[in-house]
N, CA, C and O atoms as a printed pandas DataFrame, in Angstrom:
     atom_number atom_name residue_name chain_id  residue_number  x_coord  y_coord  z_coord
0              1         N          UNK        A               1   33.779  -80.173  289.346
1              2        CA          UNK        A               1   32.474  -80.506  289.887
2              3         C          UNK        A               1   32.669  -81.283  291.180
3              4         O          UNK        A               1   33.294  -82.338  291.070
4              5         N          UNK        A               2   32.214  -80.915  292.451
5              6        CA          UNK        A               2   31.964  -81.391  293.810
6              7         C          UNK        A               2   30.623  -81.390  294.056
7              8         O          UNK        A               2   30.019  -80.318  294.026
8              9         N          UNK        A               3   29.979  -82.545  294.325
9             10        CA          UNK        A               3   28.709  -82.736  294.774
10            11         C          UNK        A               3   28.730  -83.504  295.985
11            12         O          UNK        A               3   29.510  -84.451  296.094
12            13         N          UNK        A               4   27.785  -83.115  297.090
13            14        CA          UNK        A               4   27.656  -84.011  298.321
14            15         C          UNK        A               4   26.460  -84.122  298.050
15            16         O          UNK        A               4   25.924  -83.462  297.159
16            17         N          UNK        A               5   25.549  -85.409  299.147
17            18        CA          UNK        A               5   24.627  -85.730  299.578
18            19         C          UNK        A               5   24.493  -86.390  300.267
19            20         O          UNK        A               5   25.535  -87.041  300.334
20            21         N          UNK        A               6   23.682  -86.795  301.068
21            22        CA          UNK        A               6   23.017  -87.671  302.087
22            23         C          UNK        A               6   22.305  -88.913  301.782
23            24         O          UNK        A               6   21.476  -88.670  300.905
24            25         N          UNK        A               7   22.278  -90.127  302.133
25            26        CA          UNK        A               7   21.447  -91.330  301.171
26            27         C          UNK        A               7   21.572  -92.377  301.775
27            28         O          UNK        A               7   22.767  -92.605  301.591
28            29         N          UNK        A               8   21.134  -93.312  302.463
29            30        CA          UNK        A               8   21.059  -94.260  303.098
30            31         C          UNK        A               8   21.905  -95.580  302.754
31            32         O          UNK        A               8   21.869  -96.191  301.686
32            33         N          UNK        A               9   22.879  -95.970  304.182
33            34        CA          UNK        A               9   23.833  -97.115  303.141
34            35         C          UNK        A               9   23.010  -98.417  302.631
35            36         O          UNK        A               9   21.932  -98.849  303.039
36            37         N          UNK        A              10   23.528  -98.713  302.008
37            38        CA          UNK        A              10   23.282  -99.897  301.528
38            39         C          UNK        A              10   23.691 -101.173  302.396
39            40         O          UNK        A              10   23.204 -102.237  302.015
40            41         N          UNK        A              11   24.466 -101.199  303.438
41            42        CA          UNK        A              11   24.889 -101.772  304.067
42            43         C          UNK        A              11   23.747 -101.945  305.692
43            44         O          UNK        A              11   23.186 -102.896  306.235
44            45         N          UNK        A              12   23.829 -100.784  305.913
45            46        CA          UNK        A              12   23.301 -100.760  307.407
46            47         C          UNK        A              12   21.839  -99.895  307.120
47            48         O          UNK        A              12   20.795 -100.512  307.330
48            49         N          UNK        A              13   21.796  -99.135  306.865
49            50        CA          UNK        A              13   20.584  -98.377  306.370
50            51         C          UNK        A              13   20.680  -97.089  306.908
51            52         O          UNK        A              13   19.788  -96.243  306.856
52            53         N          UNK        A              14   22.215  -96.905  307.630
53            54        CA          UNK        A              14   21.697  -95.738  308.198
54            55         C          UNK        A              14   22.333  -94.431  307.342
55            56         O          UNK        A              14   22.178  -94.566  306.128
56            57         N          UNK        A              15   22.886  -93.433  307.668
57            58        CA          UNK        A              15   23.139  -92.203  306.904
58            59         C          UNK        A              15   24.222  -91.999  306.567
59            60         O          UNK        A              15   25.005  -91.476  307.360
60            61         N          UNK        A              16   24.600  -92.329  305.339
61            62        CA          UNK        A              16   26.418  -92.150  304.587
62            63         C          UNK        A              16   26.111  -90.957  303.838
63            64         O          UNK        A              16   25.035  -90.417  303.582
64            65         N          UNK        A              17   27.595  -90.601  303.472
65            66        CA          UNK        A              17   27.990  -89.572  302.286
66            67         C          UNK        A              17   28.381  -90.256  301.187
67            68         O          UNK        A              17   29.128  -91.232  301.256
68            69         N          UNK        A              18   27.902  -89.789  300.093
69            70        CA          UNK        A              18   27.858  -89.747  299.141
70            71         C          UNK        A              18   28.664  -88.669  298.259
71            72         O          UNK        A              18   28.168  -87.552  298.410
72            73         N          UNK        A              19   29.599  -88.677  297.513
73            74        CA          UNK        A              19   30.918  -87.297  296.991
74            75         C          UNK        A              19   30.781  -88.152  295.371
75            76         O          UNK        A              19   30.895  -89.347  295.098
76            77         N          UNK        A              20   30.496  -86.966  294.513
77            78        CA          UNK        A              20   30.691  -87.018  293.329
78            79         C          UNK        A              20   31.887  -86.049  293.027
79            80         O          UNK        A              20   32.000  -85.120  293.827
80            81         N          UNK        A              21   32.863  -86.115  291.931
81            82        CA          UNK        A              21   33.957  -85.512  291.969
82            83         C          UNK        A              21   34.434  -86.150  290.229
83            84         O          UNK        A              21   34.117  -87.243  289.759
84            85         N          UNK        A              22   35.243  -85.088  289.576
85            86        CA          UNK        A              22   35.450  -85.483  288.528
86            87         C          UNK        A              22   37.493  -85.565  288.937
87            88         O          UNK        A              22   38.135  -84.896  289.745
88            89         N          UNK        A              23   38.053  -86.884  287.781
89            90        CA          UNK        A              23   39.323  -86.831  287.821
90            91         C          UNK        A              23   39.773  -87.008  286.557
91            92         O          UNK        A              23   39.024  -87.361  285.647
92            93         N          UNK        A              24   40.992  -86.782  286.410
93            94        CA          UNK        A              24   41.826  -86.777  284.967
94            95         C          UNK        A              24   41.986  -88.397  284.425
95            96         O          UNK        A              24   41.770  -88.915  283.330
96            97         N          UNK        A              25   42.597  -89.080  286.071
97            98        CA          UNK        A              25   42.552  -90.625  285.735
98            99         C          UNK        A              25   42.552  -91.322  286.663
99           100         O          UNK        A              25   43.563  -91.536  287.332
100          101         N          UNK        A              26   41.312  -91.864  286.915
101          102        CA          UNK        A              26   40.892  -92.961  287.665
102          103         C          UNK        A              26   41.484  -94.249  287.409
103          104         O          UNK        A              26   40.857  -95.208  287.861
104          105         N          UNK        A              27   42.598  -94.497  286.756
105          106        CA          UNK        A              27   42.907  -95.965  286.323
106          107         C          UNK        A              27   42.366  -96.948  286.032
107          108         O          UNK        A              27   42.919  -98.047  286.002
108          109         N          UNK        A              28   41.060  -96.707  285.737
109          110        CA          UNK        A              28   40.440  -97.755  285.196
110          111         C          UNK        A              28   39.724  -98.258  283.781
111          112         O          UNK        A              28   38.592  -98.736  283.716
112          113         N          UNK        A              29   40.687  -98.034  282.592
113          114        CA          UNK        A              29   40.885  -98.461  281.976
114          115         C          UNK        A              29   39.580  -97.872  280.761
115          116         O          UNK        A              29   39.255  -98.619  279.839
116          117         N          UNK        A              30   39.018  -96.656  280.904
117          118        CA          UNK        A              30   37.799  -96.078  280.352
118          119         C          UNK        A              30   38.658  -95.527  279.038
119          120         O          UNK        A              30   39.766  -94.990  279.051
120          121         N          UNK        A              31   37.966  -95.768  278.113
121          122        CA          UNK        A              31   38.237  -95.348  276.862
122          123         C          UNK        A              31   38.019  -93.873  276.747
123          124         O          UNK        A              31   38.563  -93.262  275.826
124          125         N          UNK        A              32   37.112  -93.138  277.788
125          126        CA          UNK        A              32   37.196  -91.641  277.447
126          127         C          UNK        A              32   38.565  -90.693  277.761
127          128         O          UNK        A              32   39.595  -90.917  278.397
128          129         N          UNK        A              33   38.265  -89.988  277.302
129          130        CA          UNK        A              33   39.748  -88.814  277.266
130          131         C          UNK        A              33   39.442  -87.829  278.423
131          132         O          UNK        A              33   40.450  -87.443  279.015
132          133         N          UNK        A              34   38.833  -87.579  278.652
133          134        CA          UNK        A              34   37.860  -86.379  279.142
134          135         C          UNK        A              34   37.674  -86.514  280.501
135          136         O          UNK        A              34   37.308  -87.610  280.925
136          137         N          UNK        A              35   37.854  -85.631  281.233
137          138        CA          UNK        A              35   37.549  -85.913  282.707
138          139         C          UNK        A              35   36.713  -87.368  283.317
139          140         O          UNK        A              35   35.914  -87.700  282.442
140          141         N          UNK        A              36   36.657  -88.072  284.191
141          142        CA          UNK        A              36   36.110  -89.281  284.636
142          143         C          UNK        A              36   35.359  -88.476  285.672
143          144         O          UNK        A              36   35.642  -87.452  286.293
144          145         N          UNK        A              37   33.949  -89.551  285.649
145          146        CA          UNK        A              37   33.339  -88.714  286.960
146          147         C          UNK        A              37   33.201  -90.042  288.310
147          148         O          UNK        A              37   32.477  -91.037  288.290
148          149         N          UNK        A              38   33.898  -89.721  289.090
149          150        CA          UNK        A              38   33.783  -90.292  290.067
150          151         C          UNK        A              38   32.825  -89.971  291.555
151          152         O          UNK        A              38   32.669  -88.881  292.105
152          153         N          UNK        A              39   32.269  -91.323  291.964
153          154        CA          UNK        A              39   31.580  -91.282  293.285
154          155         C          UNK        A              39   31.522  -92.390  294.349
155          156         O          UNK        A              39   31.316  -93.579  294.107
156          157         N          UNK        A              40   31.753  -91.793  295.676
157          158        CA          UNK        A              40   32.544  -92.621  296.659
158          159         C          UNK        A              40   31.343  -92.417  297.852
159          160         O          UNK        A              40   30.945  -91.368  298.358
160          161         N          UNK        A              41   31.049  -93.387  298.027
161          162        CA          UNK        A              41   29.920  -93.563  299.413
162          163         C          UNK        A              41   31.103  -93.988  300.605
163          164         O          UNK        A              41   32.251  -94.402  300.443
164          165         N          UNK        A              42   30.368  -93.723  301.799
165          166        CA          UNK        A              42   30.847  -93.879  303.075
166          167         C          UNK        A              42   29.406  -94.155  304.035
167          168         O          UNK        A              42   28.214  -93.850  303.997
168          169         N          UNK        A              43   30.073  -94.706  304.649
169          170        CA          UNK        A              43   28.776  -94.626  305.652
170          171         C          UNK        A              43   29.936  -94.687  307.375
171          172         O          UNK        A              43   30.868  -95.453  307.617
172          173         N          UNK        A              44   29.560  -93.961  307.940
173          174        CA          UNK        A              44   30.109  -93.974  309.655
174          175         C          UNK        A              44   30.159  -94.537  310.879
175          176         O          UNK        A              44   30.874  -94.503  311.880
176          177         N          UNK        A              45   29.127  -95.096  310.470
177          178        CA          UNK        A              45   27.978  -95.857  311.516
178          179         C          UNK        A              45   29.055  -97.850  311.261
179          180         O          UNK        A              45   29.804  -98.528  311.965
180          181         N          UNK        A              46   28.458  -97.966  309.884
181          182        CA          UNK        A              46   28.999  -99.804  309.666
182          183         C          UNK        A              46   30.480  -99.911  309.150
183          184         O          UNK        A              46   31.089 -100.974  309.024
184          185         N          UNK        A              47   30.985  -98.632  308.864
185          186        CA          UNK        A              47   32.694  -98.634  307.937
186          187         C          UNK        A              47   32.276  -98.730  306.504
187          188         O          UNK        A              47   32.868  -97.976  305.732
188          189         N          UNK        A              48   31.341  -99.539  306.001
189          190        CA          UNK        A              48   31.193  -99.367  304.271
190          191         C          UNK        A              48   31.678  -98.008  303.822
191          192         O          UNK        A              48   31.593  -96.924  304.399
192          193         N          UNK        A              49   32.283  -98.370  302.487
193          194        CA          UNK        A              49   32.724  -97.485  301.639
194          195         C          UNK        A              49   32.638  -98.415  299.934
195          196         O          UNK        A              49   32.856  -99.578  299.596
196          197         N          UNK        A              50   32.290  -97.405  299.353
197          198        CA          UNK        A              50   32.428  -98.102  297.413
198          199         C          UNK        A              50   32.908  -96.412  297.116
199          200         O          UNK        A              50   32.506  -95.328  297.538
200          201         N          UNK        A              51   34.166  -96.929  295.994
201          202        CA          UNK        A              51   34.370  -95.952  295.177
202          203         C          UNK        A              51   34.467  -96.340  293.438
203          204         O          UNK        A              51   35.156  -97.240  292.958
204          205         N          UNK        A              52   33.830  -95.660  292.899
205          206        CA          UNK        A              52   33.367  -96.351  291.989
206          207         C          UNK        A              52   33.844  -95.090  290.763
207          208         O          UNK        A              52   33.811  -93.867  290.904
208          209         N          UNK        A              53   34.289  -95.910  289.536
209          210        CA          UNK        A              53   34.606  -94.857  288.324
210          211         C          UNK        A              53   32.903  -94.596  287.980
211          212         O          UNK        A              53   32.179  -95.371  288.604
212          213         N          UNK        A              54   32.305  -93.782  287.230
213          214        CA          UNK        A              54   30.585  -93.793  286.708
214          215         C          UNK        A              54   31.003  -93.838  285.383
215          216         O          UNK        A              54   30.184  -94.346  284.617
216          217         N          UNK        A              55   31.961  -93.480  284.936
217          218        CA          UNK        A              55   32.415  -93.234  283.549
218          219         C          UNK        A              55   32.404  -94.513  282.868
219          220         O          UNK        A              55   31.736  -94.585  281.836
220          221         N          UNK        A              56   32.921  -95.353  283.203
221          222        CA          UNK        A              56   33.058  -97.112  283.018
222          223         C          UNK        A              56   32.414  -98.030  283.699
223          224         O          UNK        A              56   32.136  -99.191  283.399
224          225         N          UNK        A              57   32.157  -97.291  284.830
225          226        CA          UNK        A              57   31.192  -98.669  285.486
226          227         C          UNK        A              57   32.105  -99.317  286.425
227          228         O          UNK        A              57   31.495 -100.119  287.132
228          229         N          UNK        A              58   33.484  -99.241  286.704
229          230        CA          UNK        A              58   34.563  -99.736  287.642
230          231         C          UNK        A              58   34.852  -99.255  288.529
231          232         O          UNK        A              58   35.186  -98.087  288.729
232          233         N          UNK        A              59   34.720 -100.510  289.509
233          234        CA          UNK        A              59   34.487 -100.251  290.854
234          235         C          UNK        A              59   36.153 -100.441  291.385
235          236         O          UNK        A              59   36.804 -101.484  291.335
236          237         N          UNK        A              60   36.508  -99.397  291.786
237          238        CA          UNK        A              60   37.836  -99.126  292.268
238          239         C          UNK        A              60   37.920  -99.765  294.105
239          240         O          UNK        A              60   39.028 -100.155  294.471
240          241         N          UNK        A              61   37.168  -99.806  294.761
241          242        CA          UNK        A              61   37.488  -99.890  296.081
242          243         C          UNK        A              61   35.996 -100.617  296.746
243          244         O          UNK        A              61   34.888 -100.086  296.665
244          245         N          UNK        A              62   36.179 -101.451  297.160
245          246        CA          UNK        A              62   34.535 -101.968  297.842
246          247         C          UNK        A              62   34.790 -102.226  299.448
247          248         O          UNK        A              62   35.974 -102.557  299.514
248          249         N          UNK        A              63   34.264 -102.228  300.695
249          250        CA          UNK        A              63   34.174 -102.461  301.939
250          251         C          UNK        A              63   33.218 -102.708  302.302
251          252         O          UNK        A              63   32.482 -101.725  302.387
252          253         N          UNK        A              64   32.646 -103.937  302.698
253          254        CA          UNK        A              64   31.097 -103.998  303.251
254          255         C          UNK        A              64   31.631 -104.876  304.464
255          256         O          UNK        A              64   32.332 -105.872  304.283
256          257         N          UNK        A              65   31.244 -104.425  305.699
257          258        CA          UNK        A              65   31.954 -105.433  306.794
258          259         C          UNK        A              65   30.362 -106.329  306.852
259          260         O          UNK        A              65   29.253 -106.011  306.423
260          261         N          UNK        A              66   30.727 -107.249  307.399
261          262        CA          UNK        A              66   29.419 -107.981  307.438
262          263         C          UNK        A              66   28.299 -108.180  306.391
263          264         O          UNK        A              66   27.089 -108.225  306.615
264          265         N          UNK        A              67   29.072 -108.312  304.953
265          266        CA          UNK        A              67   28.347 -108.923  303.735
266          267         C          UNK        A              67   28.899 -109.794  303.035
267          268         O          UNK        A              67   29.866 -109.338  302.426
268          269         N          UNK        A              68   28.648 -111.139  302.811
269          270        CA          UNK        A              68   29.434 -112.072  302.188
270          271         C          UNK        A              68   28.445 -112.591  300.765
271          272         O          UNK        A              68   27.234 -112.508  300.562
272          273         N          UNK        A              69   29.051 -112.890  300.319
273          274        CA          UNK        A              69   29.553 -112.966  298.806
274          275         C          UNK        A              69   29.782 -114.066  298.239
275          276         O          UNK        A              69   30.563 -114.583  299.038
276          277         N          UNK        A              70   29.626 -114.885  297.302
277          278        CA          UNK        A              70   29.741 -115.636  296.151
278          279         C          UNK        A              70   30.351 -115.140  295.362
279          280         O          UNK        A              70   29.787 -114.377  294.578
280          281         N          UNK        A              71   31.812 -115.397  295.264
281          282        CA          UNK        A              71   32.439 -114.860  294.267
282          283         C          UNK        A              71   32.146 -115.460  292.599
283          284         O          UNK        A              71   32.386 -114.795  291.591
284          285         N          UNK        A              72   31.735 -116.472  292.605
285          286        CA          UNK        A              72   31.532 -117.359  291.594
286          287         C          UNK        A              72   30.039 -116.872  290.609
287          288         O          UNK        A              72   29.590 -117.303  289.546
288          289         N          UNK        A              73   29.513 -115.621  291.695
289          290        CA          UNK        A              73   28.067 -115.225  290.919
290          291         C          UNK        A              73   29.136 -113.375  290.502
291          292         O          UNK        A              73   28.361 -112.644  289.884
292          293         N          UNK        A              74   29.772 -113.054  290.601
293          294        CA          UNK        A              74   30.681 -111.904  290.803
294          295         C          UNK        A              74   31.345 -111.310  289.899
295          296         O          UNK        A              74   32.558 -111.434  290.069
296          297         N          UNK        A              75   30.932 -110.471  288.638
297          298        CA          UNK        A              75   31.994 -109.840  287.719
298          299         C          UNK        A              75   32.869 -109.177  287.846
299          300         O          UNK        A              75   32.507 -108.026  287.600
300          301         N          UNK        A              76   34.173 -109.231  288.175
301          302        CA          UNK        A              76   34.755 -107.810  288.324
302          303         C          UNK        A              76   35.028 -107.634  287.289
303          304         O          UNK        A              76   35.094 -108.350  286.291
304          305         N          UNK        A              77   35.361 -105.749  287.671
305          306        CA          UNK        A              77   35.799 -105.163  286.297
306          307         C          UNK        A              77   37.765 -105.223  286.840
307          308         O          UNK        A              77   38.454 -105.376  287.848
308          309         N          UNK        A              78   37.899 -104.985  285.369
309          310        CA          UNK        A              78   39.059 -105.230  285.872
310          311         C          UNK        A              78   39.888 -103.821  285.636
311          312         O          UNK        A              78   39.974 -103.196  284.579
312          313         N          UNK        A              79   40.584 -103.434  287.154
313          314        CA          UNK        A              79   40.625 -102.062  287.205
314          315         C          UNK        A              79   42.469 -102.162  288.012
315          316         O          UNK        A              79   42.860 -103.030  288.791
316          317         N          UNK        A              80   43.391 -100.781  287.389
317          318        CA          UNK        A              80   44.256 -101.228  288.002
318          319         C          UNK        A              80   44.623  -99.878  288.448
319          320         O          UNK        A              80   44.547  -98.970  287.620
320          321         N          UNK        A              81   45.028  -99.612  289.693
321          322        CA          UNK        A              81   45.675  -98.341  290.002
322          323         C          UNK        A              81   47.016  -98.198  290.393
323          324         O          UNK        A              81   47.473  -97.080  290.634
């Protein structure tokens, strides 16, 4: 399964890709057996990118230039590749 789309970043507002894609193993620690479905935003315009497992909820890769953060309000999952 390959899916594209079009969708506004979250970052800048303007027009990223969006790629859904299934993998054998995302490394992140999902109890399923079964293909993982993964989806990875980009945007061109600000550099943001998230790649994210959907299967578990683990966020493999984050880039937001110009968004700061409280790590102390912040769950990570804990993901290892």
């Amino acid at each position: 399964m390959l899916k594209h789309q079009s969708v506004h970043c979250p970052n800048c507002g303007g027009i990223a890709e969006r790629q859904y894609f299934e993998s054998n193993s995302c490394g992140c620690d999902s109890p399923s057996t079964a293909n993982q479905v993964m989806m990875r935003t980009r945007c061109h315009a600000c550099d943001y990118s998230l790649s994210q497992c959907l299967s578990s909820g683990a966020v493999l890769e984050f880039y937001a230039p110009g968004l700061s953060m409280d790590l102390d309000q912040v769950q990570l999952a804990h993901c290892s590749l």
